[in-house]
C-alpha positions as CSV (number, residue, x, y, z in Angstrom):
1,X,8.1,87.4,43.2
2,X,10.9,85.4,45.5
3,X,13.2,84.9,42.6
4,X,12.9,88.4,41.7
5,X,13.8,89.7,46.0
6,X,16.3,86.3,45.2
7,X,18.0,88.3,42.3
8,X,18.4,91.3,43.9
9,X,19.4,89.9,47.3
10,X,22.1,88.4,45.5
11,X,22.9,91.5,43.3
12,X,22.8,93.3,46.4
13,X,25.4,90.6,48.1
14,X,27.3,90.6,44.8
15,X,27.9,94.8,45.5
16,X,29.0,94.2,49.4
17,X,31.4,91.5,48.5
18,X,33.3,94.2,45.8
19,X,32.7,97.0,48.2
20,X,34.6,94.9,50.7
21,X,37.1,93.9,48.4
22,X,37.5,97.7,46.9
23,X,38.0,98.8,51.0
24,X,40.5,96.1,52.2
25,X,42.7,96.9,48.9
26,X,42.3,100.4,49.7
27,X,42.8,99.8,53.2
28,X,46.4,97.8,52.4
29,X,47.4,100.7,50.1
30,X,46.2,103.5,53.3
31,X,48.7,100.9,55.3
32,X,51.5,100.9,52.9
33,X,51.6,105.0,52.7
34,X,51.5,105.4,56.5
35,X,54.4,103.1,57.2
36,X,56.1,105.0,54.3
37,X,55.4,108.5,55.6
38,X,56.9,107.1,59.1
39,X,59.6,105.9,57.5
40,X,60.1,109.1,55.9
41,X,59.1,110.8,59.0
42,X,62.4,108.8,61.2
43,X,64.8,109.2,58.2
44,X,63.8,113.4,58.7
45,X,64.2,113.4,62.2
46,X,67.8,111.6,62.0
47,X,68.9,114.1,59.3
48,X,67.6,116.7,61.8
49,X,69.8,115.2,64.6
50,X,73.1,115.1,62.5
51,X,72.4,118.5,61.1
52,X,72.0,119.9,64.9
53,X,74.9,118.2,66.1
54,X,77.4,120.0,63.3
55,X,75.8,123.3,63.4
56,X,76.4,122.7,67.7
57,X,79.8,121.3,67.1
58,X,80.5,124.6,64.8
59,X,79.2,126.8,67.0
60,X,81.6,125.6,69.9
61,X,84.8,125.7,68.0
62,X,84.1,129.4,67.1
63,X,83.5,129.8,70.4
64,X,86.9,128.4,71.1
65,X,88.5,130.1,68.2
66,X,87.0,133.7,69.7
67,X,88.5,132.5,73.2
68,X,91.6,131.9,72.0
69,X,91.6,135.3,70.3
């Protein structure tokens, strides 16, 4: 009867340790794809920034073209 509880203690230790090793490579991988997605996330903003400053920089030279008009 102990071996048997033995046996399945260790079966049962045996399905924790992969469990554990299944989350922390699952958890790396979660890692990986959030600093990706904030790198991704910065590169959008500074393509935002650049694309407000031209349309802002258009917008004031037709407003200084229509002055000058």
């Amino acid at each position: 009867m102990a071996e048997n509880q033995l046996k399945a203690l260790e079966k049962k230790i045996d399905e924790l340790i992969s469990l554990c090793t299944n989350l922390n490579r699952e958890n790396q991988t979660l890692k990986l794809d959030s600093q990706g997605w904030h790198n991704e996330r910065l590169r959008l903003i500074a393509s935002n920034d650049l694309a407000r400053t031209k349309v802002e920089a258009m917008i004031n030279r037709l407003q200084a073209l229509e002055q000058q008009s």
